[in-house]
C-alpha positions as CSV (number, residue, x, y, z in Angstrom):
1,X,118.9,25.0,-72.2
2,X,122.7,25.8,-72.1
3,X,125.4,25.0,-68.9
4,X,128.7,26.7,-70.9
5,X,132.0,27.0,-68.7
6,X,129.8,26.0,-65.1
7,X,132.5,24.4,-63.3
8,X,132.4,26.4,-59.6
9,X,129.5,24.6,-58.3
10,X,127.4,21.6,-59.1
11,X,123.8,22.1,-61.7
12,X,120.8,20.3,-62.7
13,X,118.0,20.5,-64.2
14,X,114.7,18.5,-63.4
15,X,111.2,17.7,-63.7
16,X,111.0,20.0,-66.8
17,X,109.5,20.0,-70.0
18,X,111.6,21.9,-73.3
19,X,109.8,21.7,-76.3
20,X,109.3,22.7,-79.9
21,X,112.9,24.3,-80.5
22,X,114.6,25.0,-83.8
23,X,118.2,24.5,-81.9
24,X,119.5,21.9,-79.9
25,X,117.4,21.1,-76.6
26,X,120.5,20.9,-74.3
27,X,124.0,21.3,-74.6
28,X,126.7,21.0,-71.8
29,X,130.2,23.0,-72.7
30,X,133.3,22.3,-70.7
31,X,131.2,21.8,-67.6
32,X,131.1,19.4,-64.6
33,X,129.0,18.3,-61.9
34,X,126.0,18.3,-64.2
35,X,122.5,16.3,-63.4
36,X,120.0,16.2,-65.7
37,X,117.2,14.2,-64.5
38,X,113.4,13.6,-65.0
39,X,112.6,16.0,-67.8
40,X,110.8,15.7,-71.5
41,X,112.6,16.8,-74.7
42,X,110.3,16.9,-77.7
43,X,110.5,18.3,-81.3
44,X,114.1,20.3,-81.3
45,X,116.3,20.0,-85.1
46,X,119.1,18.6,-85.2
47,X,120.0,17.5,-81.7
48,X,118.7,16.9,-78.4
49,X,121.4,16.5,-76.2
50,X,124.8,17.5,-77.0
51,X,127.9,17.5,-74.7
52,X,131.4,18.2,-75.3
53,X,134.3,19.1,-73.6
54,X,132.2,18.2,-70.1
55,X,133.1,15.9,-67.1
56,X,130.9,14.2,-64.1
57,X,127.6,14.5,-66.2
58,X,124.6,12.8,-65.1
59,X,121.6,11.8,-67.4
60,X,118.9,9.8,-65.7
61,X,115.1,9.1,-66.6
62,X,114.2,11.5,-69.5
63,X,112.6,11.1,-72.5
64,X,113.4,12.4,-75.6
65,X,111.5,11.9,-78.9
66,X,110.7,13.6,-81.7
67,X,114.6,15.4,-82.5
């Protein structure tokens, strides 16, 4: 999942499952106003989060395992 450059209005992702990925499993790019809550991240090489660059970003209650 990629949020590059969204800055007009606010995003999220939830509840979601992103699996088996030979990328990263999110990355946030000179965002803002980003939630990303309630979701499973499982076997993605090298990383499962990334941000940079980003403001007002919001990472509650996921699991990640497995990077």
């Amino acid at each position: 999942m990629r949020f590059e450059n969204a800055v007009t209005k606010s995003s999220s992702l939830t509840n979601s499952a992103l699996h088996n990925g030979y990328s990263w499993g999110i990355t946030i790019t000179a965002s803002k106003n980003i939630l990303i809550k309630d979701n499973v991240l499982y076997n993605f090489r090298p990383i499962g989060i990334n941000i940079g660059g980003s403001s007002n970003i919001t990472i509650d209650g996921n699991a990640v395992g497995l990077i």
